[in-house]
Every structure is written in structure tokens, then in C-alpha cells.
N, C-alpha and C positions, 0 to 999 in steps of 0.2 A: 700395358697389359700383354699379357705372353701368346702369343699365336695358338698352341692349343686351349688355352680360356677364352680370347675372340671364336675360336672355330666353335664352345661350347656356346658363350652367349646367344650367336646364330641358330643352333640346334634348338635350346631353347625354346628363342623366340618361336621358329616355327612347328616344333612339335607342342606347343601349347595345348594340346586336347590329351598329350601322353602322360603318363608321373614317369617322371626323371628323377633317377636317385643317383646324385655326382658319388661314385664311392673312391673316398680316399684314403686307403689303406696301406700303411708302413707295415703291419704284419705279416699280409698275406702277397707276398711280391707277387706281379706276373696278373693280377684282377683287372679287369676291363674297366673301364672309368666310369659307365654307366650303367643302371640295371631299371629296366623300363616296363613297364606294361601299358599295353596298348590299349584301346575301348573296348575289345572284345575281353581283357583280363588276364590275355597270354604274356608273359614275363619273357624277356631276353636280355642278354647283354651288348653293351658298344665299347671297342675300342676304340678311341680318336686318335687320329695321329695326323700331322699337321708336314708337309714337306716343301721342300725348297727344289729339290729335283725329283728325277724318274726313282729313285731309291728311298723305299720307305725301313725305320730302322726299330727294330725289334728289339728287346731285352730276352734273355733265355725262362724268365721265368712268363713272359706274355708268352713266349712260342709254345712251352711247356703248358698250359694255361688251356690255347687253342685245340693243339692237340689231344690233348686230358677230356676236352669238352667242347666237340666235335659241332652241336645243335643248338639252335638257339643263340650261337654267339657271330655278333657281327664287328668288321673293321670298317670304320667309314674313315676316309683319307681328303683330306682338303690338299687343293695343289697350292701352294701360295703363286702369286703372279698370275698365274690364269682364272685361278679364284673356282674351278672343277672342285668338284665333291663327289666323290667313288664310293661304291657301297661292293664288299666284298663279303662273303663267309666268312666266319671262323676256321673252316676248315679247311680254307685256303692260305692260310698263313704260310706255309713253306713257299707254296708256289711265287704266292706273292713277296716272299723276301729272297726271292731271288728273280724276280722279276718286273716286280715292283710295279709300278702303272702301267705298264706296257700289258698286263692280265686283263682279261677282261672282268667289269665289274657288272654285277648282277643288278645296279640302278645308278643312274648317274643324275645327280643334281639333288638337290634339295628337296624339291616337291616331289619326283621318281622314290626317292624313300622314303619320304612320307610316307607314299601311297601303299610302297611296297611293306614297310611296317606296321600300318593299319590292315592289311590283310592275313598279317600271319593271326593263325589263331581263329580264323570266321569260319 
């Protein structure tokens, strides 16, 4: 199995109280892999991205994407090896593709976003 679908099946497993819609879309290059609503009914999106080092790697149409759609869109980043899971904005995608883990993220671990995505929207 491919490392960003383990990092999905996890997500998954523990956002179990959220609807997760895996979007896989050839048309519209650059769309975040997930489009979620939370128990309060507030909608956002995830991009997953799965890394081997401090550099995490972008396509121009995700940059363009983030950019374009500033709110409501999140990057969660799994480190492989240390098994870390980052939660950034959306609208820090530049920073963080030139910075890459060393930014700080706005919830670190699994459960911290959880929590932190169960409150947007209350």
C-alpha cells in the first residue's frame, strides 16, 4: 500500500465521527484529497502529503489551489520514520514549501487535530 493511503487509512480510522469524502479527481488538478464536515456541519478541505524528509513537495496546481482558496483548507503532513503528523493552513502553503517542517504547525498529532477540526465551526 502506498504511504499517502496508509497515512489516509489512519485519518480514517480516527476521525470516525467526521464524513470523509476521498476526492479523486483527474480533472480538476491541484484539489485536496479530502473534503470533510465535521459534527457541527462546517465543511473543509485536507491535503495529505506523506514525507521522507524536512521538504515537503507541492505540484503548481495544489499551490495555485491553496492560494485561490485561502479558508477552510488544511495540509496535514505525516513524517515517515518518526511517524509526526502536522497540521498546517492552507494558506501557508508557500511558506511551508520553502520551509517545509521546520514551520510551525497549528496542531501536531493525530488527536491535536482531531480536536482542532471538531471545533472549527462551534
Amino acid at each position: 500500500m502506498a504511504p499517502e493511503r496508509k497515512f489516509y487509512q489512519k485519518i480514517k480510522k480516527h476521525f470516525s465521527d467526521f464524513s470523509l469524502i476521498r476526492l479523486e479527481n483527474s480533472s480538476l488538478h491541484g484539489t485536496p484529497d479530502l473534503l470533510v464536515c465535521n459534527a457541527s456541519g462546517h465543511f473543509f478541505t485536507i491535503e495529505l502529503k506523506v514525507t521522507k524528509s524536512n521538504k515537503i513537495k507541492f505540484s503548481p496546481h495544489q499551490i495555485a489551489f491553496h492560494i485561490r482558496h485561502p479558508n477552510n483548507t488544511f495540509i496535514m503532513v505525516e513524517a515517515l520514520g518518526s511517524g509526526c503528523v502536522k497540521l498546517f493552513r492552507g494558506s501557508q502553503i508557500l511558506e511551508l514549501e520553502t520551509r517545509g517542517l521546520e514551520l510551525e504547525a497549528c496542531s501536531l498529532g493525530l488527536e491535536a487535530c482531531h480536536l482542532f477540526f471538531s471545533k472549527l465551526g462551534a
